[in-house]
C-alpha positions in Angstrom: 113.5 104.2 86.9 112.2 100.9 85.7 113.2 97.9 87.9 112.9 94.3 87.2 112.9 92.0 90.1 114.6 88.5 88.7 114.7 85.5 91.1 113.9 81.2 91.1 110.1 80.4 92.6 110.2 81.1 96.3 113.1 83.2 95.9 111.4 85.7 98.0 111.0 87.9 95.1 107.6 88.8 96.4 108.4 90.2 100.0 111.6 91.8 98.3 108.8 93.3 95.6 107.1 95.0 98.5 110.0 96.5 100.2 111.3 98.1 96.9 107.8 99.3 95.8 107.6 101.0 99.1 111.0 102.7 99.5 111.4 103.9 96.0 107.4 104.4 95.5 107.0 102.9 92.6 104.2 100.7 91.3 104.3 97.3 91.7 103.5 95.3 88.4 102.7 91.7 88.7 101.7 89.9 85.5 99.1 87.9 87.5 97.7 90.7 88.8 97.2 92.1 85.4 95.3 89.6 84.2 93.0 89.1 87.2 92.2 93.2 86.9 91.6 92.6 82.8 89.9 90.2 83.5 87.6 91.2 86.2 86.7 94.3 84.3 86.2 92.3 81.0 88.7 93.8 78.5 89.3 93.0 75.5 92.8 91.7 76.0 91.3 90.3 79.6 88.7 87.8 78.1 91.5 86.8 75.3 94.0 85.8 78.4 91.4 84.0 79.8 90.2 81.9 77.1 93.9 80.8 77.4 93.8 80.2 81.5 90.2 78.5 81.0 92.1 75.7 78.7 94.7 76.0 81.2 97.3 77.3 78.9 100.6 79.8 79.3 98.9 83.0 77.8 100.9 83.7 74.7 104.2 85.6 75.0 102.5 88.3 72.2 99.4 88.8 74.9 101.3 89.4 77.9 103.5 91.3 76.2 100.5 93.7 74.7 99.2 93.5 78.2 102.4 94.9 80.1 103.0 97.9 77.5 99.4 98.8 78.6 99.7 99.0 82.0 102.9 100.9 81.6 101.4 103.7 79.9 99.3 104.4 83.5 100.0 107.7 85.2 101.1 105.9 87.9 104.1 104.7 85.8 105.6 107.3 84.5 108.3 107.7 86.9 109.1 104.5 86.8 107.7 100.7 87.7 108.9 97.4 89.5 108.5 94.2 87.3 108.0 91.1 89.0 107.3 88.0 86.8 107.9 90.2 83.5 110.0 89.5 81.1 109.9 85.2 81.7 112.2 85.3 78.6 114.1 86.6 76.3 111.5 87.3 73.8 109.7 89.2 75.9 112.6 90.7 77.3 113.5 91.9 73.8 109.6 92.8 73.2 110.1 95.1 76.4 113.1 96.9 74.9 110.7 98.1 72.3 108.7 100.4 75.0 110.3 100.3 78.1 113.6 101.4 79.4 114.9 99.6 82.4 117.5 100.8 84.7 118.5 98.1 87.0 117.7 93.9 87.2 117.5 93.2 90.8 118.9 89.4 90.5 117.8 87.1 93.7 119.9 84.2 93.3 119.3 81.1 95.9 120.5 77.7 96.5 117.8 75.2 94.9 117.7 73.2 98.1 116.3 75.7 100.1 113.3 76.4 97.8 111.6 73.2 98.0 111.2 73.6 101.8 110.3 77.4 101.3 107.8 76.8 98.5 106.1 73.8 100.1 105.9 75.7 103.3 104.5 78.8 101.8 100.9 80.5 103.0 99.2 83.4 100.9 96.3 85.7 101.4 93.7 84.7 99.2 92.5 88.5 99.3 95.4 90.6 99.4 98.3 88.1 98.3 100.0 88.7 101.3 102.8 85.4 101.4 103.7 84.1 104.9 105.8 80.9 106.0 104.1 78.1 108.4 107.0 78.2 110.5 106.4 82.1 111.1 103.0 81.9 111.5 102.4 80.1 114.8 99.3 78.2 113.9 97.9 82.0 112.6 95.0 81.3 109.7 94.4 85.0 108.9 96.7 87.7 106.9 98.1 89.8 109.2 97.7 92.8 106.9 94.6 92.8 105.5 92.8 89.8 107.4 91.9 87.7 105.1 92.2 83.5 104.9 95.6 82.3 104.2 95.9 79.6 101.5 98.2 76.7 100.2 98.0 77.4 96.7 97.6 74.1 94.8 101.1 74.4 93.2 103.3 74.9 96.1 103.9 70.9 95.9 107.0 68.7 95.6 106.4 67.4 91.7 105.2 71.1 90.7 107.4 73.3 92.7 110.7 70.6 90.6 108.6 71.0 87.7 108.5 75.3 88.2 112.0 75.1 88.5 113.2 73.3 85.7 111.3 75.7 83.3 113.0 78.4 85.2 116.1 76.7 84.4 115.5 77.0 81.0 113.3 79.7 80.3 113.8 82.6 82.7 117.3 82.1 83.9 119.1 82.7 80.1 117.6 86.4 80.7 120.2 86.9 83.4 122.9 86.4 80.9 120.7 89.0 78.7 120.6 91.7 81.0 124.2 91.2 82.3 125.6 92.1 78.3 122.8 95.2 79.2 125.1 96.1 82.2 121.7 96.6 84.7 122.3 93.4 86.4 122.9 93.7 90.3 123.1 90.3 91.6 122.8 89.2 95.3 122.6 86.0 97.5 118.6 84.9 98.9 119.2 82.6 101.9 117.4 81.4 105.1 118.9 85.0 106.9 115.4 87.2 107.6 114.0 89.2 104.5 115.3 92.8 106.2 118.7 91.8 105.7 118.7 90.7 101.6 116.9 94.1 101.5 119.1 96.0 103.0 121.7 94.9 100.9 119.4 95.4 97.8 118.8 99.0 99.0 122.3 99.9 99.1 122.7 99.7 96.1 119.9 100.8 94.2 119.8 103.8 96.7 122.9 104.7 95.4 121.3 104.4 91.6 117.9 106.2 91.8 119.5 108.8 93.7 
């Protein structure tokens, strides 16, 4: 089955991604992480994303698009994929209709207050990606999974974190509408409770879907 994680910046969309991956064993696909790999191994598609990036540019909706249908047609795909940060609208949304079928929209909603505190407080590995919390990390530097330096990313600020979430706002969240007219939505409640418990919730139902 394919799975689309839906969910606001800090969310938790990422830790959630994980957990699902894991317990259903099915690939992860990050956008991000698909242009980094094109990129690093020069493709054709890779070096056109990047001459976007370089100019600091959204990659166009057509290129990510052509990138995603790509990676879907992997081995490792084809009993299924979790998309996290793919479809970002409703074009591509409609674009991924063309080639993919998806089964279920796993739909993190979350007060906006919380985020800004979340986001701003956020740690990631620059190696493995890893995302931690300063208030969980107890003065820790390192990734406790793969060991490697944890890092503000540049974003995670006030003025960029309201700026993220306003084009969420209007870009992202119309596609909960789209997939609710679908019938794949299955919407639950992010909060300040510990990650184990939203997932919990998210794997009671979907257990019950994938079978």
């Amino acid at each position: 089955m394919n799975i689309i994680l839906l969910g606001a910046p800090g969310a938790g969309k990422g830790t959630q991604a994980t957990k699902i991956s894991e317990r259903y064993n099915l690939p992860h696909i990050s956008t991000g992480d698909i242009f980094r790999a094109n990129i690093k191994n020069k493709t054709e598609i890779g070096l056109l994303a990047k001459s976007y990036i370089d100019k600091g540019q959204l990659v166009p909706d057509e290129v990510t698009c052509a990138i995603v249908k790509d990676r879907l047609t992997w081995d490792d795909c084809k009993n299924g994929c979790l998309l996290d940060g793919f479809p970002r609208n409703t074009y591509q949304a409609e674009q991924l209709d063309t080639f993919a079928e998806i089964g279920a929209v796993v739909n993190i909603n979350i007060d906006f207050s919380l985020l800004m505190d979340r986001i701003c407080g956020r740690r990631v590995c620059k190696d493995c990606g890893e995302s931690y919390h300063v208030s969980t990390l107890g003065g820790a530097t390192a990734c406790s999974r793969c060991g490697g330096e944890l890092i503000q990313r540049a974003d995670d600020n006030p003025e960029t974190v309201k700026n993220r979430l306003d084009v969420y706002n209007e870009q992202t969240a119309p596609l909960i509408d789209y997939y609710t007219k679908k019938g794949v939505i299955l919407n639950f409640t992010g909060s300040e409770a510990p990650a184990e418990v939203l997932f919990a919730e998210i794997a009671a139902v979907l257990d019950k879907k994938i079978g």
